[in-house]
C-alpha atoms as a printed R data frame, in Angstrom:
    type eleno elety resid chain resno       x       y       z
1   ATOM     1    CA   UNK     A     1  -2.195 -10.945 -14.174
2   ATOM     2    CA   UNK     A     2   0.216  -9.348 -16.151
3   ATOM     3    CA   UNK     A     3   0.994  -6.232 -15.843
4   ATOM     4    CA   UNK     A     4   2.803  -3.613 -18.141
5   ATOM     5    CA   UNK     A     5   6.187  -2.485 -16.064
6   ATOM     6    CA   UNK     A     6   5.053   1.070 -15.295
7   ATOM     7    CA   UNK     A     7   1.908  -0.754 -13.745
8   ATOM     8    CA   UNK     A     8   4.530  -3.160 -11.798
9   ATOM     9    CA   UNK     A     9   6.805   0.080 -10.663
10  ATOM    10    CA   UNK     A    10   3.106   1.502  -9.390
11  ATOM    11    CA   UNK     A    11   2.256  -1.120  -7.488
12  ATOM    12    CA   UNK     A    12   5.766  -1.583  -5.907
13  ATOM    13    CA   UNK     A    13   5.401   1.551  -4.855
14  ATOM    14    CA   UNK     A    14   1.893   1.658  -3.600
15  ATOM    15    CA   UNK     A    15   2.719  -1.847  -1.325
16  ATOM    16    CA   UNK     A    16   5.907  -0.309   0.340
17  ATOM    17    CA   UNK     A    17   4.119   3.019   0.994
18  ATOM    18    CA   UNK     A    18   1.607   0.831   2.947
19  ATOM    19    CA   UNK     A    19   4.200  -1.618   4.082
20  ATOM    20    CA   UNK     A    20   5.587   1.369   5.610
21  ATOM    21    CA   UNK     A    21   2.489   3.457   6.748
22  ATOM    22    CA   UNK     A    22   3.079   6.003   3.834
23  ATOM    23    CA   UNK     A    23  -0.660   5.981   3.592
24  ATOM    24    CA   UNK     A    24  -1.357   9.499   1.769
25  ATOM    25    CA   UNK     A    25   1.883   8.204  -0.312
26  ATOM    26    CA   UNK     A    26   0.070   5.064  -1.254
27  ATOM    27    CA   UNK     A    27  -3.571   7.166  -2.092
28  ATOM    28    CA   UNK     A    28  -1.471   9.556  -4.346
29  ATOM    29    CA   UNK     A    29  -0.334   6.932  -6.365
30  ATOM    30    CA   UNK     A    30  -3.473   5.412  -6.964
31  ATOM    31    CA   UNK     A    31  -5.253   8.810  -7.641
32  ATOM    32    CA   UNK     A    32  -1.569   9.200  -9.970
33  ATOM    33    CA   UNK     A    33  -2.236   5.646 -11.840
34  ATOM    34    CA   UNK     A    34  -5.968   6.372 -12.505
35  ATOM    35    CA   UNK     A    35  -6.933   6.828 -15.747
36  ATOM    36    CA   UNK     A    36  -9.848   9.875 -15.481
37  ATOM    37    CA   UNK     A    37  -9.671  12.284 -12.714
38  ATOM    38    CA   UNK     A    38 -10.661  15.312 -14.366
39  ATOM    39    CA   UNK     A    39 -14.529  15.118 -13.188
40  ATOM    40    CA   UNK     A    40 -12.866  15.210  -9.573
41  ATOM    41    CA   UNK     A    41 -13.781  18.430  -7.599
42  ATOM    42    CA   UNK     A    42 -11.739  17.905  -4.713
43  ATOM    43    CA   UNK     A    43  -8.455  15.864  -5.106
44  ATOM    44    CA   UNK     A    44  -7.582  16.535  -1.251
45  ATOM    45    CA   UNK     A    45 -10.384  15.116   0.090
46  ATOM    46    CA   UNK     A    46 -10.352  12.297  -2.587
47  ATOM    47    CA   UNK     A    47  -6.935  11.418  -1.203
48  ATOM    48    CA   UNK     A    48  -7.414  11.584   2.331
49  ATOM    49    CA   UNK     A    49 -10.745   9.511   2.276
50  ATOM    50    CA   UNK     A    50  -8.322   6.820   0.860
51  ATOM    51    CA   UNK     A    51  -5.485   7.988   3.065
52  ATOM    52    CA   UNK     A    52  -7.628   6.836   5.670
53  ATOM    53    CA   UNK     A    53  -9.368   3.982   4.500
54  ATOM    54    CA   UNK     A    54  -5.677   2.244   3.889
55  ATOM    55    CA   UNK     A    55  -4.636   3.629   7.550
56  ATOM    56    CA   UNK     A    56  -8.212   2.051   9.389
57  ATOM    57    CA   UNK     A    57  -7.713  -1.313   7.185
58  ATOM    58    CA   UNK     A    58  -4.826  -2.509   8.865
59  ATOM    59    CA   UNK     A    59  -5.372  -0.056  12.283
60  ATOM    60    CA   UNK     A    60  -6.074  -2.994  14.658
61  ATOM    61    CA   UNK     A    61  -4.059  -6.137  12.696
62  ATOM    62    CA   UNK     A    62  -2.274  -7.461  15.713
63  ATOM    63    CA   UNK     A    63  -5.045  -6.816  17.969
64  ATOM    64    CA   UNK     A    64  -7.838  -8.328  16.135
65  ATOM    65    CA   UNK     A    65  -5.937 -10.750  14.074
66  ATOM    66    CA   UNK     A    66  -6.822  -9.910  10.671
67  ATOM    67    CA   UNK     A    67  -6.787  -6.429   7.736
68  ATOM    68    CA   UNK     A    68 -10.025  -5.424   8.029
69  ATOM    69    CA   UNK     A    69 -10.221  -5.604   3.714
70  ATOM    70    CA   UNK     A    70 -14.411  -5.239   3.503
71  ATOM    71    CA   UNK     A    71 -14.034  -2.032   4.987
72  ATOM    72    CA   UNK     A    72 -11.462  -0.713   3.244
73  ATOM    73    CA   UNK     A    73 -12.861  -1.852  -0.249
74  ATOM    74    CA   UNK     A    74 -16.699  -0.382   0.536
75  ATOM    75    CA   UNK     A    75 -14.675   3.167   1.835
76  ATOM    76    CA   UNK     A    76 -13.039   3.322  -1.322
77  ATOM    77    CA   UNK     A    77 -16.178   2.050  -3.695
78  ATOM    78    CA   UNK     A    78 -17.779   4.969  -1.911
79  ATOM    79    CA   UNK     A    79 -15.015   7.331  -2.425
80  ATOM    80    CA   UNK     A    80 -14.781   6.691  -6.234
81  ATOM    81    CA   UNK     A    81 -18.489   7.343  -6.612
82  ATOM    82    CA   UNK     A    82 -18.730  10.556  -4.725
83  ATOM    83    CA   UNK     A    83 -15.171  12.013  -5.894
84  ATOM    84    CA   UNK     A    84 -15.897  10.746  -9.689
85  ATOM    85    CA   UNK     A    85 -12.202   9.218  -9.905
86  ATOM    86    CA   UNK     A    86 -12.400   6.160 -12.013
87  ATOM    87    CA   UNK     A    87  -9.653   4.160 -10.895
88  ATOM    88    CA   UNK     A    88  -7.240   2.070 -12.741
89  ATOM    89    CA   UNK     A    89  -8.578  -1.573 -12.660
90  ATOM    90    CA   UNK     A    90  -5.817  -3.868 -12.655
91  ATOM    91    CA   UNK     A    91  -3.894  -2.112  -9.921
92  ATOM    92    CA   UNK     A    92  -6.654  -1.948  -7.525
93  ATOM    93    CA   UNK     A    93  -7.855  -5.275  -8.398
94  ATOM    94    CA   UNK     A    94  -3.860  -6.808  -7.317
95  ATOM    95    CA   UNK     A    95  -3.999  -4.376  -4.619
96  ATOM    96    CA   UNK     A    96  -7.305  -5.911  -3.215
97  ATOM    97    CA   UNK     A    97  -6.070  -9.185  -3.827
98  ATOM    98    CA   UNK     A    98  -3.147  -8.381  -1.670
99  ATOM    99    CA   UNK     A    99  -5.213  -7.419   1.031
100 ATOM   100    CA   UNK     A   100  -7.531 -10.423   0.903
101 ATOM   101    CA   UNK     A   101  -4.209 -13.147   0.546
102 ATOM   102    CA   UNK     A   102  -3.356 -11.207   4.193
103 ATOM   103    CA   UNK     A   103  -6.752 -11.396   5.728
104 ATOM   104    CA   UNK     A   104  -7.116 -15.028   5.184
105 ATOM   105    CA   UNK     A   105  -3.897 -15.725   5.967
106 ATOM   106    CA   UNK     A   106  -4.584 -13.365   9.375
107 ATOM   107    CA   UNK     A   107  -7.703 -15.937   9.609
108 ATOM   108    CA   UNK     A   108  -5.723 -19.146   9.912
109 ATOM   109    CA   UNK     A   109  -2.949 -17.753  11.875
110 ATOM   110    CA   UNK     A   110  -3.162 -14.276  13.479
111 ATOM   111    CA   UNK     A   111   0.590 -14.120  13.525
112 ATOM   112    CA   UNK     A   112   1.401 -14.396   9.981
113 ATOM   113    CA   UNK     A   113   3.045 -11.417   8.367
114 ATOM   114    CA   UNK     A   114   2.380 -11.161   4.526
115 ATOM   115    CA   UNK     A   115   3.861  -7.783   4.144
116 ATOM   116    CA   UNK     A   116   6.836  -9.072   6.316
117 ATOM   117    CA   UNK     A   117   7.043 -11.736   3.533
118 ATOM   118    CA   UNK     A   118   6.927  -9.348   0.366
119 ATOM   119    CA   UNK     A   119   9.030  -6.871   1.596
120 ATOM   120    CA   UNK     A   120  11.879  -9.224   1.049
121 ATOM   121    CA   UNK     A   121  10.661  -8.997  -2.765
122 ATOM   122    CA   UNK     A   122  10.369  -5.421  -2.668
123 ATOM   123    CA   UNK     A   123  12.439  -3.937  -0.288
124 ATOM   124    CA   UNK     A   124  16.008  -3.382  -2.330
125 ATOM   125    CA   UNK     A   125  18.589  -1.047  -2.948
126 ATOM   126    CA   UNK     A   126  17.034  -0.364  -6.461
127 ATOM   127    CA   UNK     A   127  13.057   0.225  -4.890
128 ATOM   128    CA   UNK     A   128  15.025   2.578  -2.117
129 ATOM   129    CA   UNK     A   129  16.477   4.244  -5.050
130 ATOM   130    CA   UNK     A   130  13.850   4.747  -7.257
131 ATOM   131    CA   UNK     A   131  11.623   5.892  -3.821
132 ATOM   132    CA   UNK     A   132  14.220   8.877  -3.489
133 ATOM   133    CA   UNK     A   133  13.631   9.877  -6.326
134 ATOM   134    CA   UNK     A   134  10.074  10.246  -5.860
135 ATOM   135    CA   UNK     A   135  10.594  11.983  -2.772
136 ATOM   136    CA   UNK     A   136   9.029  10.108  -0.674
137 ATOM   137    CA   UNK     A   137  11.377  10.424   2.671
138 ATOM   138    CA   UNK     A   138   9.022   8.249   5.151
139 ATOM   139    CA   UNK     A   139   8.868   5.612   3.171
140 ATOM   140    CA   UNK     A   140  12.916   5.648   1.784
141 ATOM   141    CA   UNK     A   141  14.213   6.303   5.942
142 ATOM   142    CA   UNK     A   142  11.960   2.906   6.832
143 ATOM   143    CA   UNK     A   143  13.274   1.424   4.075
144 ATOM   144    CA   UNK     A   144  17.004   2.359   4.533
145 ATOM   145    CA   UNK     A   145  16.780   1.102   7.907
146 ATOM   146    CA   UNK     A   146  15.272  -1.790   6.907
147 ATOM   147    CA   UNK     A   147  18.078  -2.939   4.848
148 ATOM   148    CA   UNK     A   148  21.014  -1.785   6.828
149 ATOM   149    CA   UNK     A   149  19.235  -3.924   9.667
150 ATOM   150    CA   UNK     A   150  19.459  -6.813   7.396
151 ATOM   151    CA   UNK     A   151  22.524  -6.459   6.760
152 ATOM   152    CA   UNK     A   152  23.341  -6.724  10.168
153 ATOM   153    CA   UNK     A   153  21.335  -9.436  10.447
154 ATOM   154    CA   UNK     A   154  18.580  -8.055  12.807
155 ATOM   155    CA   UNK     A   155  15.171  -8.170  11.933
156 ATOM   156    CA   UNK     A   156  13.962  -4.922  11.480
157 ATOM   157    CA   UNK     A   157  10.174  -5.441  12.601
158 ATOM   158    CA   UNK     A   158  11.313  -7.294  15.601
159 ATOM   159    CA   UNK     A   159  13.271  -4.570  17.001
């Protein structure tokens, strides 16, 4: 699919906010991104409901050996409908592809890491950058320490 670069910056952002566990990071840059939120009475809750429905998707990964994606999508489908926030298409359609490529990855082996595997695309000194910038401190320290780990040539999820 391609994508327009601030669409590509969005979605960099969005997968190392969930990478990291950022998620109220990750729903305010999809409720950010969307094209109409103006018939939205309550942002908050919009964000939280999504907050949470990133947090419960990958909740129990390691112990049930797969992202729990179905959930996650019907959550938001149903948040969207009751908050009236149309979201933008092409970035929750790569996002839920994402998700998917993990769970049936998670389905063949329950070991597999797919964010693990991206982060070496999009975990750099120019993403760490760009998340100070947006303020987003969780997500820059994990990052940081990520990379410095690296460096050293530990791997940061391991230790």
């Amino acid at each position: 699919i391609p994508l327009p670069p601030e669409k590509v910056e969005a979605l960099r952002s969005l997968a190392i906010s969930i990478i990291y566990g950022d998620f109220n990071r990750a729903a305010q840059i999809l409720y950010d991104v969307s094209p109409n939120t103006s018939n939205c009475q309550d942002p908050a809750s919009f964000k939280h409901g999504l907050s949470e429905a990133f947090r419960n998707c990958r909740k129990q990964v390691y112990e049930d050996g797969f992202v729990q994606v179905s959930d996650a999508v019907l959550e938001a489908l149903r948040l969207v409908r009751l908050h009236n926030v149309a979201l933008d298409t092409t970035l929750t359609w790569t996002l839920l592809g994402m998700l998917s490529i993990e769970g049936s990855a998670r389905q063949l082996d329950p070991q597999v890491d797919c964010a693990g595997a991206a982060g070496r695309y999009i975990v750099t000194l120019p993403s760490l950058r760009r998340e100070l910038q947006n303020q987003s401190w969780h997500t820059s320290k994990h990052m940081l320490a990520e990379i410095c780990f690296k460096a050293a040539g530990i791997d940061y999820w391991e230790w």
